[in-house]
C-alpha positions as CSV (number, residue, x, y, z in Angstrom):
1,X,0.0,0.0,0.0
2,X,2.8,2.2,0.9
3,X,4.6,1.6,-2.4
4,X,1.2,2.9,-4.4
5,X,0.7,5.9,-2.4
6,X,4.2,7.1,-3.1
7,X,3.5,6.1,-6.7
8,X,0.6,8.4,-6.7
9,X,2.2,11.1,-4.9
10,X,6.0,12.0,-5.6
11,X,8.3,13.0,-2.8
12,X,8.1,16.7,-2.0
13,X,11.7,17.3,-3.2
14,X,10.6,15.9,-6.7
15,X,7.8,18.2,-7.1
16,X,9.6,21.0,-5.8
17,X,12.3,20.4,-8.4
18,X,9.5,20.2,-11.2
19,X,8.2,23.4,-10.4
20,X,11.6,25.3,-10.2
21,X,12.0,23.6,-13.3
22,X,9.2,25.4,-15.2
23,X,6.5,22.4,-14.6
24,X,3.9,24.3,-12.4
25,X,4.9,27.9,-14.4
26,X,2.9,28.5,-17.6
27,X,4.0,32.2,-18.1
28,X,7.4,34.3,-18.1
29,X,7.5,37.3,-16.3
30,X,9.6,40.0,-17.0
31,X,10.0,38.7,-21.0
32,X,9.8,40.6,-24.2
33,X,6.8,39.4,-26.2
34,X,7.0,40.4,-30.0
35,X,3.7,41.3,-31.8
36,X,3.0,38.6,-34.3
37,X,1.1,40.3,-37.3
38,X,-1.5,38.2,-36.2
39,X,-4.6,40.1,-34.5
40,X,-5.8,43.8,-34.1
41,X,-5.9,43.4,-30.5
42,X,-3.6,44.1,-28.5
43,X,-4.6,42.5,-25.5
44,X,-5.2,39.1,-27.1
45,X,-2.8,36.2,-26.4
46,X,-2.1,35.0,-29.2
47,X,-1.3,37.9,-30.5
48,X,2.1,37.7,-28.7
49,X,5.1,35.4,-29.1
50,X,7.7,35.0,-25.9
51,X,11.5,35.7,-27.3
52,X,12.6,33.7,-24.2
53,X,10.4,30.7,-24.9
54,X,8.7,30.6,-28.6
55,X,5.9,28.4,-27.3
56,X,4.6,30.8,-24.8
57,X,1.8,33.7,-25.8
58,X,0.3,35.9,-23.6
59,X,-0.4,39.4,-22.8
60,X,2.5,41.7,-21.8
61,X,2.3,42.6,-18.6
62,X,3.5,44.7,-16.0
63,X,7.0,43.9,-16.1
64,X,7.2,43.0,-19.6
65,X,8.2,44.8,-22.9
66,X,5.8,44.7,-25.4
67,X,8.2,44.6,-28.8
68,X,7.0,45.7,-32.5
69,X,10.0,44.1,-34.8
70,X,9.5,43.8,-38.3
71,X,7.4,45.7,-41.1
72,X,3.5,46.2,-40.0
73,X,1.1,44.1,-41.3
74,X,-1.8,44.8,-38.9
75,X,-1.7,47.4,-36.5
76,X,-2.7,46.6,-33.0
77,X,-5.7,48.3,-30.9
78,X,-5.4,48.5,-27.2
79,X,-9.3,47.3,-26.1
80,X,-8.8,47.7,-22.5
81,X,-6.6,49.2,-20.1
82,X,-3.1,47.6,-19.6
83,X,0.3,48.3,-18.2
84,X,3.3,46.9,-19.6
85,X,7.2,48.2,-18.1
86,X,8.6,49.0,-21.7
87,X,7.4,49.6,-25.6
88,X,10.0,48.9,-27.9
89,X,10.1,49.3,-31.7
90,X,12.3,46.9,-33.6
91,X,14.3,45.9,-30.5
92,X,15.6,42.9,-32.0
93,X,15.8,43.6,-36.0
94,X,16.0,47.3,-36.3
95,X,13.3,47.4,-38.7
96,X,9.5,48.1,-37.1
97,X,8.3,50.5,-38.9
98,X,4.4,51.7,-40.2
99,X,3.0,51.0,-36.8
100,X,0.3,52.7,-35.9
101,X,-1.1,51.7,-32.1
102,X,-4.3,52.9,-31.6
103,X,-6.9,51.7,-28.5
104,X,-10.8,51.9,-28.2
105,X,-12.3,54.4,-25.6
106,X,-12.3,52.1,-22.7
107,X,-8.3,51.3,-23.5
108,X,-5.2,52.6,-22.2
109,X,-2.0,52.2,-21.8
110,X,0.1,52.9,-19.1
111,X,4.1,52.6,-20.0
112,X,6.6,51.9,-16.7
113,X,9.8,53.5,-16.6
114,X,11.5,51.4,-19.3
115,X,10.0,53.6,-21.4
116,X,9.1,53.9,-25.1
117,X,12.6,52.5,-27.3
118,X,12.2,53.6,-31.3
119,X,14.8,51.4,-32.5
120,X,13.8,51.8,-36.0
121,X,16.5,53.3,-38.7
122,X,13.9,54.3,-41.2
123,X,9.9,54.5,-41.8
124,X,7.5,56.2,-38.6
125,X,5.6,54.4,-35.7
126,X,2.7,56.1,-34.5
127,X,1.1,56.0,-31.1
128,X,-2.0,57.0,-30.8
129,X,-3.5,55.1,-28.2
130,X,-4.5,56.5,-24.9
131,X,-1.3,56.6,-22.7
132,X,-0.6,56.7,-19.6
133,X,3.2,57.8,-18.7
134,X,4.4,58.5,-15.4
135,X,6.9,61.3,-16.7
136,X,10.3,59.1,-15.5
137,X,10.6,56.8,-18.8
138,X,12.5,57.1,-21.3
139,X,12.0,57.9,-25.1
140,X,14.4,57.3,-27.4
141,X,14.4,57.6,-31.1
142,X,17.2,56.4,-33.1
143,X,18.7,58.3,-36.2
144,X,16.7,58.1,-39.3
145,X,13.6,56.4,-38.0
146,X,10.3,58.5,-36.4
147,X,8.4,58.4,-33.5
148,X,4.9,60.5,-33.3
149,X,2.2,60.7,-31.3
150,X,-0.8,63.5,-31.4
151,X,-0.4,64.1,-27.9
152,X,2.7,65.6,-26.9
153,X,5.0,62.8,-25.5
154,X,8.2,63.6,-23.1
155,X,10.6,65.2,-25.6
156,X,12.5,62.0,-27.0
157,X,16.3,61.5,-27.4
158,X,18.1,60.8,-30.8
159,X,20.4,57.9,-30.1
160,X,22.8,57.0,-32.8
């Protein structure tokens, strides 16, 4: 009997070590999830990709950078509010360019202090969705690429 119970119930130390190792975690925190070209919303799942772990979509979230790399195919709408620690554009190719984020009136979204990151060398990114900035992040536009917004964001600095 003794035998079956253990059977049906590992030893702590075994389940302890399956959660460290990622068993009882289904979502990385503090990732960068890249916008898939996939959905208009932004605050679908699917519509996000984890860099750290491909299999993995969800919503950025507070500690998480949102990432726009790659030419716009569809450009995403924030439906409700959301907070996410960072916005970057073309982080990891140097290329976003032509996005436009826009969000319905109950959406907004607030931006932590890692700030909005233009990383762009050509084309203009647009944000237009209701923001929400708490005046200590950073925006940085490199050279040759644009960042706009119709409301007047935090003036930017020209990197590169």
């Amino acid at each position: 009997m003794r035998d079956a119970v253990r059977a049906l119930f590992p030893a702590p130390h075994i389940v302890a070590l399956a959660f460290l190792l990622g068993a009882g975690q289904s979502v990385v925190r503090g990732d960068t999830l890249t916008w898939n070209n996939s959905a208009t919303d932004f605050n679908a799942s699917a519509a996000w990709t984890s860099t750290s772990n491909p299999t993995v979509h969800h919503v950025p979230g507070i500690n998480d950078t949102a990432d726009f790399s790659g030419l716009e195919m569809i450009n995403p709408n924030v439906s409700a509010t959301l907070a996410v620690q960072r916005v970057s554009f073309g982080a990891l190719l140097n290329v976003a360019s032509g996005y436009t984020l826009i969000s319905s009136p109950n959406g907004q979204l607030a931006i932590g202090t890692g700030g909005i990151d233009a990383m762009n060398v050509t084309g203009t990114n647009t944000i237009s969705a209701s923001l929400v900035l708490n005046m200590n992040e950073s925006i940085t536009q490199v050279s040759g690429g644009t960042l706009t917004s119709p409301v007047p964001l935090p003036s930017a600095q020209r990197a590169g």
